[in-house]
C-alpha positions in Angstrom: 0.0 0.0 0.0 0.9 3.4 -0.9 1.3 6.2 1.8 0.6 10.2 1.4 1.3 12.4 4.5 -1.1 15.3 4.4 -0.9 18.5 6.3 -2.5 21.3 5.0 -3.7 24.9 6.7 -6.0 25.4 3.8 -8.6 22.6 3.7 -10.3 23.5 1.1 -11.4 19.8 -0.9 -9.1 17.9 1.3 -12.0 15.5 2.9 -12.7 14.7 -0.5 -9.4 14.6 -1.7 -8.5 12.0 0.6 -11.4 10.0 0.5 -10.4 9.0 -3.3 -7.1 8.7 -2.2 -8.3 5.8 0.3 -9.7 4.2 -2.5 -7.2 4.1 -4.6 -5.5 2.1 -2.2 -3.7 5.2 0.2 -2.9 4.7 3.3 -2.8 8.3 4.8 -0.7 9.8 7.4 -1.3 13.2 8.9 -0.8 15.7 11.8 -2.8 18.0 14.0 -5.7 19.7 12.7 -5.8 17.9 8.9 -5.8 14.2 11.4 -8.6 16.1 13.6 -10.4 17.0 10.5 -10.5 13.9 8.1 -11.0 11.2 11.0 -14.1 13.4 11.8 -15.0 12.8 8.4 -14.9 9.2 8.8 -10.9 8.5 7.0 -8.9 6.8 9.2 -5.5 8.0 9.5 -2.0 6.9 11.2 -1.0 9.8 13.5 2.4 11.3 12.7 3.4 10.5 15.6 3.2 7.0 15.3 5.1 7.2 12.3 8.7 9.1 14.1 7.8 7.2 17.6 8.3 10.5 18.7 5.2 12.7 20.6 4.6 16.4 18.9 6.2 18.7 21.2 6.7 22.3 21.8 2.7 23.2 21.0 3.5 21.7 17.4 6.3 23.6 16.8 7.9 19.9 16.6 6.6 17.3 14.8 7.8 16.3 10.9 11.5 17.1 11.4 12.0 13.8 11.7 14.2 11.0 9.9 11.3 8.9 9.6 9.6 11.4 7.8 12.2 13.1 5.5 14.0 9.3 5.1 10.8 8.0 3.3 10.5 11.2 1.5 14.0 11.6 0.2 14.8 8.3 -0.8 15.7 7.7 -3.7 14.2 4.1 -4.3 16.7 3.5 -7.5 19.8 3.6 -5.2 19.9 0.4 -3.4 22.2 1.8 -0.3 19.1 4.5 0.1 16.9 1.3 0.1 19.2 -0.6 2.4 19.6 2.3 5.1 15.4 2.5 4.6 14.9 -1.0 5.9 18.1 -1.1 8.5 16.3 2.0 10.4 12.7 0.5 10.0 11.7 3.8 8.1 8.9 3.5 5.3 8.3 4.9 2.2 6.0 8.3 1.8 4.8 7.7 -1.6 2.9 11.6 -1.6 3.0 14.8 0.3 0.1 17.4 0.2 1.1 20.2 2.3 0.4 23.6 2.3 1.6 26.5 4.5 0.5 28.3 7.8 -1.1 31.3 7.0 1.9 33.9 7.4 0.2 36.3 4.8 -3.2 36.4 5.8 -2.1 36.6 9.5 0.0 39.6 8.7 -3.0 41.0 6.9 -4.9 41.0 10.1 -6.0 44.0 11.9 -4.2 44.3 15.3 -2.2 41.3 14.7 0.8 41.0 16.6 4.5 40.4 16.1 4.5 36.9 18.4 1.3 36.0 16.6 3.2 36.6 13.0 6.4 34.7 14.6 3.8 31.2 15.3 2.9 31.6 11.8 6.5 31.2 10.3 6.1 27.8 9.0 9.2 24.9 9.7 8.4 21.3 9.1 5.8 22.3 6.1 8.8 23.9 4.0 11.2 21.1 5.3 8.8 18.3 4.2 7.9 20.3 0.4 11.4 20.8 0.2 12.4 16.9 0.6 9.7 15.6 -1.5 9.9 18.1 -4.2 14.1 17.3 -4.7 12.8 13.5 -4.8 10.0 14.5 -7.6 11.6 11.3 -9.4 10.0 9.2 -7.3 7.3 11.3 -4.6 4.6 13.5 -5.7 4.2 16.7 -3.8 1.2 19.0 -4.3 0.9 22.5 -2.3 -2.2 23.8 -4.4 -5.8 22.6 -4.1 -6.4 23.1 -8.1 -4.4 20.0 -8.3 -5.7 18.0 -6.7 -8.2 16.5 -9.5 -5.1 16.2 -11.6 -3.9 14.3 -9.2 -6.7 11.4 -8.9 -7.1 11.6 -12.7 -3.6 10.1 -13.4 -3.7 7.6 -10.8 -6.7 6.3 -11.6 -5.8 6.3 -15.5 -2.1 5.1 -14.4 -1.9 3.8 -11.4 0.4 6.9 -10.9 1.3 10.3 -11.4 3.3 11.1 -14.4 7.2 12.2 -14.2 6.3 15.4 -15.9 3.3 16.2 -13.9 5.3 15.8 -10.3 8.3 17.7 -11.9 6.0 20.6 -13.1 4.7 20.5 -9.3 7.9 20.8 -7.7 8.9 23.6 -9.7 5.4 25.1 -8.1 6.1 23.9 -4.2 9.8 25.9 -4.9 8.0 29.3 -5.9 5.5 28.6 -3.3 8.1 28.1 -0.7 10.3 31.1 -1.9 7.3 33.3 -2.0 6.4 32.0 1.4 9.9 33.0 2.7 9.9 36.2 1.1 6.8 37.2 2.6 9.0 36.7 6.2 12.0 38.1 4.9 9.9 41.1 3.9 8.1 42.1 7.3 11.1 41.4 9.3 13.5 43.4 7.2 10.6 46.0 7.1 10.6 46.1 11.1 14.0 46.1 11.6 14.5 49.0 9.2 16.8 47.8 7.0 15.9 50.3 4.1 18.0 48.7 1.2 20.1 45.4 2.8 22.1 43.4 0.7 19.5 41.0 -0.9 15.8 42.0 -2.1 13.2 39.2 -1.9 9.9 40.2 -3.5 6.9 38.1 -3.9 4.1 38.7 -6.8 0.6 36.7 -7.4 -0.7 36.4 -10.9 -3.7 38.8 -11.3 -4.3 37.5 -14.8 -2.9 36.8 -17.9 -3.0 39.8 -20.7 -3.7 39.5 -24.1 -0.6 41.2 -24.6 2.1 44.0 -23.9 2.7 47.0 -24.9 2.6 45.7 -28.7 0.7 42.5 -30.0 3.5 40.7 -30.5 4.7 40.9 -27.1 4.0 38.5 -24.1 2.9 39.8 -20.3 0.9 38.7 -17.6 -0.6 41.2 -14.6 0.8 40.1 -11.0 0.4 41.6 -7.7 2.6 42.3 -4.5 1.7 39.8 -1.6 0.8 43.3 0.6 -1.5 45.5 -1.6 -3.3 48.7 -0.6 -4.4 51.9 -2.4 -3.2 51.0 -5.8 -4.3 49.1 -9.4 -4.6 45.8 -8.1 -7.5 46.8 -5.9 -9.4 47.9 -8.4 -12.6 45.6 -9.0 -13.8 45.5 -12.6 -17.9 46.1 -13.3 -17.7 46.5 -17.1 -15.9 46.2 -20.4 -13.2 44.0 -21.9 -10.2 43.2 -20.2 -7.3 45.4 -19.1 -4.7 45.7 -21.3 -0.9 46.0 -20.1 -0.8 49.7 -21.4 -4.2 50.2 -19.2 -2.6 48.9 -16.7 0.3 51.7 -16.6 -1.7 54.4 -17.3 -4.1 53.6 -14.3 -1.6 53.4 -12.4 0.0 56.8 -13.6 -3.8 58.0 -13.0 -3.8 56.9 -9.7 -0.5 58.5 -8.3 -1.4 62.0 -9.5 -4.8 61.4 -7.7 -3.5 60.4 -4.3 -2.1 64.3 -4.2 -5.7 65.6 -4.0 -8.1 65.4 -0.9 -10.5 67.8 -2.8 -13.2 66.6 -5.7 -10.1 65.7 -8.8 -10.9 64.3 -11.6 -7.5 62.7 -14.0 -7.5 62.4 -17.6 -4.3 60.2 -18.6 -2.7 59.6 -22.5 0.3 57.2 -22.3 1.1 57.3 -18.7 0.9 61.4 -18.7 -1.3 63.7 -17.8 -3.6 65.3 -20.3 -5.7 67.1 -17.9 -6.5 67.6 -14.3 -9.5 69.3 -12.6 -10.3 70.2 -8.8 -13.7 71.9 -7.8 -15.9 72.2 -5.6 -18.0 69.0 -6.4 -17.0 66.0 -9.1 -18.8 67.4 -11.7 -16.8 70.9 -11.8 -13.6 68.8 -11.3 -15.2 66.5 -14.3 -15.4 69.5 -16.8 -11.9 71.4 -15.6 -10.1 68.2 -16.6 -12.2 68.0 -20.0 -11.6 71.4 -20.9 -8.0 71.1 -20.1 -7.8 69.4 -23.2 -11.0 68.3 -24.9 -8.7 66.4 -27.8 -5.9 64.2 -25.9 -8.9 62.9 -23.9 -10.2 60.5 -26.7 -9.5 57.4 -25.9 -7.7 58.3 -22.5 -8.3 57.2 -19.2 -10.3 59.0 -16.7 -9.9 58.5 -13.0 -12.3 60.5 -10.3 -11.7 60.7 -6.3 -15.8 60.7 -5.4 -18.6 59.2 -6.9 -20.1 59.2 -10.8 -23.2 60.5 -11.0 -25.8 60.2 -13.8 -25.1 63.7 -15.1 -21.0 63.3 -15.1 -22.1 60.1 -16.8 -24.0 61.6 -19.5 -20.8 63.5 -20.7 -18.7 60.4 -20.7 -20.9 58.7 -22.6 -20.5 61.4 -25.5 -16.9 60.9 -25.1 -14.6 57.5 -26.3 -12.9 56.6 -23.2 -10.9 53.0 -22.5 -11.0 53.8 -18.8 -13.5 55.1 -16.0 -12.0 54.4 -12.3 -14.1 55.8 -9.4 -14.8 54.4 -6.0 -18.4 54.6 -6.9 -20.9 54.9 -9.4 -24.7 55.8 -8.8 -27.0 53.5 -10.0 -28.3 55.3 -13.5 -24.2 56.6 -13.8 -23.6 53.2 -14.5 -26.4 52.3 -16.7 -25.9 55.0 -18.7 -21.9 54.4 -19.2 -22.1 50.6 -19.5 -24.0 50.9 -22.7 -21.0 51.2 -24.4 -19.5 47.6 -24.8 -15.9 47.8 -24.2 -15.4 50.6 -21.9 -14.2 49.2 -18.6 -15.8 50.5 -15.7 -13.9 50.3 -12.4 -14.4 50.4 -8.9 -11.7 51.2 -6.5 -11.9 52.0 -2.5 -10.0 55.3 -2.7 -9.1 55.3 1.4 -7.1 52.8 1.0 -3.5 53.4 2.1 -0.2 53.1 0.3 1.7 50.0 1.7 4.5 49.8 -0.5 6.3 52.9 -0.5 9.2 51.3 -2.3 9.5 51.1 -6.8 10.9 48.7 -8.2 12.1 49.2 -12.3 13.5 46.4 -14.1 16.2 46.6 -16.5 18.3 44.2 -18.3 19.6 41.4 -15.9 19.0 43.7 -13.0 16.5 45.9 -11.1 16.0 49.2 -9.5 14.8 50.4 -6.3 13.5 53.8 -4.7 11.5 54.8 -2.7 7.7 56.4 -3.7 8.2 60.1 -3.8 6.0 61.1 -1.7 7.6 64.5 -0.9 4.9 67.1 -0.8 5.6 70.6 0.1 3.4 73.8 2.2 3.2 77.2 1.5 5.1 78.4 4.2 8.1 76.5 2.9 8.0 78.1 -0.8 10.6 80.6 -1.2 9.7 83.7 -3.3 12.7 85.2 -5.2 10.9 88.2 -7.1 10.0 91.8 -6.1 6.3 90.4 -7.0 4.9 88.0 -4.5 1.9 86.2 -6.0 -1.5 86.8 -5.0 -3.5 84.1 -3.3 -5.1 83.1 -6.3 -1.9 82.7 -8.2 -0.4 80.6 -5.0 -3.3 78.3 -5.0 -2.6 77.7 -9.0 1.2 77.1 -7.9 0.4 74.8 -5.5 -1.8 72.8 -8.0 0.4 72.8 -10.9 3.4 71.2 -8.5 1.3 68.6 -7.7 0.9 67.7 -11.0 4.1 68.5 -12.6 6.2 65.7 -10.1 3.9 63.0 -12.0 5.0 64.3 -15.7 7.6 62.7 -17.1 10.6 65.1 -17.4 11.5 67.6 -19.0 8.0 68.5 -17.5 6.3 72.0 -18.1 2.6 72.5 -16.6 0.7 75.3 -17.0 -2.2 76.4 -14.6 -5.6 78.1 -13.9 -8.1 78.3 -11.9 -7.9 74.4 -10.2 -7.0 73.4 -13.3 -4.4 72.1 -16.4 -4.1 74.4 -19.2 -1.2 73.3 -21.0 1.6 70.1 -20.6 4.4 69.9 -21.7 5.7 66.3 -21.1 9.3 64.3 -21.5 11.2 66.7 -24.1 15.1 66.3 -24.2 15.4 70.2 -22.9 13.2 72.4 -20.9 12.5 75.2 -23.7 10.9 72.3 -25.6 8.7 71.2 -22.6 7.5 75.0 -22.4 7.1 76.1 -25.9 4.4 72.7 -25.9 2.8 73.3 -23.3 2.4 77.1 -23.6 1.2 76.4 -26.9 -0.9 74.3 -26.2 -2.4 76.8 -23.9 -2.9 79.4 -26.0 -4.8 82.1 -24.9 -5.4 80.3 -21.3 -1.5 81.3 -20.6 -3.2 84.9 -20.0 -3.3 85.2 -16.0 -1.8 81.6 -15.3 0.9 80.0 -13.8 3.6 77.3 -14.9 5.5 74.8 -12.6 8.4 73.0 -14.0 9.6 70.2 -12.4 13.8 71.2 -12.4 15.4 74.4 -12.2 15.8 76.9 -15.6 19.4 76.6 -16.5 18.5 80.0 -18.5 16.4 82.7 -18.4 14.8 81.4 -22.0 11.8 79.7 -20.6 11.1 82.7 -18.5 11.0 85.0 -21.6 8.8 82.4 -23.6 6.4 82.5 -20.7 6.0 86.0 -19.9 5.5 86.8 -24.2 2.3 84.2 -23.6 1.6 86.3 -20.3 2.5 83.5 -17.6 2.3 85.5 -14.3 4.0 83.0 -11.6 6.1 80.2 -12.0 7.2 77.5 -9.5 10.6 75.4 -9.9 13.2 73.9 -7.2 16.0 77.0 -8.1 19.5 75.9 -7.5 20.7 77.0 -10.7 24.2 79.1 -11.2 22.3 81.0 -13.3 19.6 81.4 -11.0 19.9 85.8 -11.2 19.1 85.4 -14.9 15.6 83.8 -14.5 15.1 85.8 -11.4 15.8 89.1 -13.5 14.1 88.3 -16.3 10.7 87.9 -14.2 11.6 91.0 -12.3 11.4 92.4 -16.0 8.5 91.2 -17.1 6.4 91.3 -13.4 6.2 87.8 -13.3 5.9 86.4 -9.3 8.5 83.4 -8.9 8.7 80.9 -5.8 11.5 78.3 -5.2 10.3 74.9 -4.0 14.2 73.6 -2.9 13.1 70.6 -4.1 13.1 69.2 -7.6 10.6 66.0 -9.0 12.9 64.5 -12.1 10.2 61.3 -13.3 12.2 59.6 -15.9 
């Protein structure tokens, strides 16, 4: 007769997992809760400890790490000194494993948990046991996910076994499950110890979905979240539409970032992970038709993001509009209705109070990857330096403060351009700042009359300052810190143009 040790956390389909199993001839061995579990269920089952002669001890914390078990599960039955040592020390064959893990991630995920809790929750004889079985995949089968279970009974039943490729292809799963596992530990513990950037990065993602494709057709990708999620993309619940493509993906996300700097009613208009307009007003509806207005023609076929509620008359306007991308944490009951008469649009939901867990980026490039923190650097009036005989008004210093919050969030060389709550002009990832401007000025037009422009690094020259003050630019916001400094300073002193220094400077390459 055949033995399987199972010890599993999640239970899910176990009972009738190992019902089959008995009658295929198992015999099944298991510990704890799984023993308390399937004998209650009527499947008799030889207690681990009668298998190691040895009582669990140390509230569980001791009970596999034995030679008993990892002898019968390391074995390799085609080495007849392995089989020898096997029958010299009385230990038997374990022909299967199912195991899965405590439940370190959801525990961690708990509210109020703490650290001694998370610490019981590290899991020792499960990883030991998936490790063994999975380096013996020649000869043991090891399964760690429920879904695989039917595969499982289907090939013994057809086979009288599992096949060599099948247990192969499931210890190459129990190895990312158990390096995902650790990472998870490796993660909080550096975390609480504050090791910022220590000398190994372990990072654990879950597969969201598969995409359709990348950025291009003929490109490969697949949407995977981090373990510890919070206000971000992969919280987003879709209602509506087709799926999300990978270039969706990136420009909700470039939605989302620029919207976690407003508390007020924002809406976000996004074209290839820029800005293309942003609105703030007094309700959702004015923010709605600031961030149209801003520009009524990059929109199409943009992504819209709001911070409160659709409602049927913001929906009304949408629905005139071609849009890939609606994301609000609501939508009111005839709002959605109405925008879900369009086929592919996706509709999403997403809980806007969520917090940002991960305040670290990670950027891959070839053979390596790159880490930073989130900038999250926000500044206050009171720390703006003004450098001009002309202060600016308080109107003008509410448009400053605005267009900052923008600017950090458009690629560099960035250039925004400001008015009342809202985007006039952008000027977005040129190879030199006069560039950025003359875009996004133009593309202001007339709205430069009475505005104000952010940029998101210093002027090297006084060039930009004379481009802005010929399209009648009143204030301007940039970090300083230039040599030439004096020059831009004089030149607005020339034209009566109010300048602040932030001291701080938001390159986004």
């Amino acid at each position: 007769m055949k033995r399987v040790l199972i010890s599993v956390s999640d239970k899910t389909g176990i009972i009738e997992f190992a019902k089959e199993l008995v009658n295929l001839k198992y015999e099944i061995i298991s510990t704890g809760g799984t023993k308390k579990v399937l004998e209650e269920a009527g499947i008799k089952t030889v207690g681990i400890s009668e298998v190691t002669n040895f009582p669990e001890i140390m509230d569980g914390r001791v009970k596999t790490l034995h030679p008993n078990v990892h002898g019968g599960l390391l074995c390799v039955r085609s080495n007849e000194e392995h089989m020898k040592t096997l029958e010299e020390n009385r230990i038997e064959l374990i022909d299967m494993l199912i195991v899965n893990l405590y439940p370190f991630k959801n525990t961690l995920e708990k509210k109020g948990v703490i650290h001694d809790e998370l610490i019981e929750n590290i899991d020792i004889g499960g990883p030991s046991m998936l490790r063994s079985a999975a380096k013996n995949y020649e000869f043991v089968t090891v399964v760690v996910d429920p879904k695989d279970y039917g595969k499982v009974l289907l090939e013994i039943a057809r086979k009288g076994d599992t096949e060599l490729l099948t247990r192969e292809k499931f210890a190459a799963k129990v190895f990312r499950h158990t390096a995902s596992y650790d990472s998870i530990i490796a993660d909080y513990l550096t975390e609480k110890t504050g090791e910022e950037f220590p000398e190994s990065i372990t990072v654990s993602y879950e597969k969201v979905q598969d995409l359709r494709y990348g950025e291009n057709p003929h490109q490969r990708a697949g949407f995977y979240k981090n373990v510890r999620t919070g206000y971000s993309v992969v919280q987003g619940k879709q209602l509506h539409g087709k799926e999300l493509s990978y270039n969706n993906i990136q420009d909700m996300n470039s939605a989302l970032e620029i919207l976690k700097e407003f508390s007020s009613p924002t809406v976000v208009a996004v074209k290839h992970m820029n800005p293309c307009g942003v609105g703030s007003g007094v309700n959702i509806l004015e923010a709605w038709e600031r961030a149209h207005k801003s520009d009524s023609i990059s929109i199409f076929g943009g992504i819209v993001v709001f911070n409160r509620d659709v409602t049927k008359e913001i929906a009304e306007k949408i629905s005139e509009l071609f849009l890939e991308i609606v994301v609000a944490p609501g939508y009111e009951s005839e709002a959605f209705e109405i925008i879900s008469k369009k086929k592919n649009i996706r509709i999403i939901k997403l809980n806007m109070n969520l917090k940002l867990k991960n305040r670290r980026k990670l950027i891959s490039v070839m053979d390596g990857v790159l880490i930073q923190e989130i900038d999250l650097k926000s500044i206050t009036e009171e720390e703006l330096v003004c450098v001009t005989d002309r202060k600016p008004t308080i109107k003008e210093l509410e448009d400053l403060m605005f267009s900052w919050k923008v600017v950090k969030h458009v690629k560099s060389n960035a250039i925004v351009i400001a008015k009342g709550d809202q985007t006039v002009g952008i000027g977005a990832g040129q190879m030199n700042r006069v560039g950025a401007a003359k875009i996004a000025l133009e593309q202001a037009g007339e709205g430069c009359v009475g505005a104000v422009m952010a940029s998101d690094a210093f002027f090297p020259m006084s060039d930009t300052v004379e481009m802005a003050a010929k399209y009648g630019v009143r204030a301007i916001i940039q970090p300083g810190g230039s040599i030439k400094d004096t020059l831009s300073i004089d030149e607005c002193n020339k034209n009566g143009i109010a300048m602040v220094f932030t001291k701080i400077r938001h390159f986004k390459h």
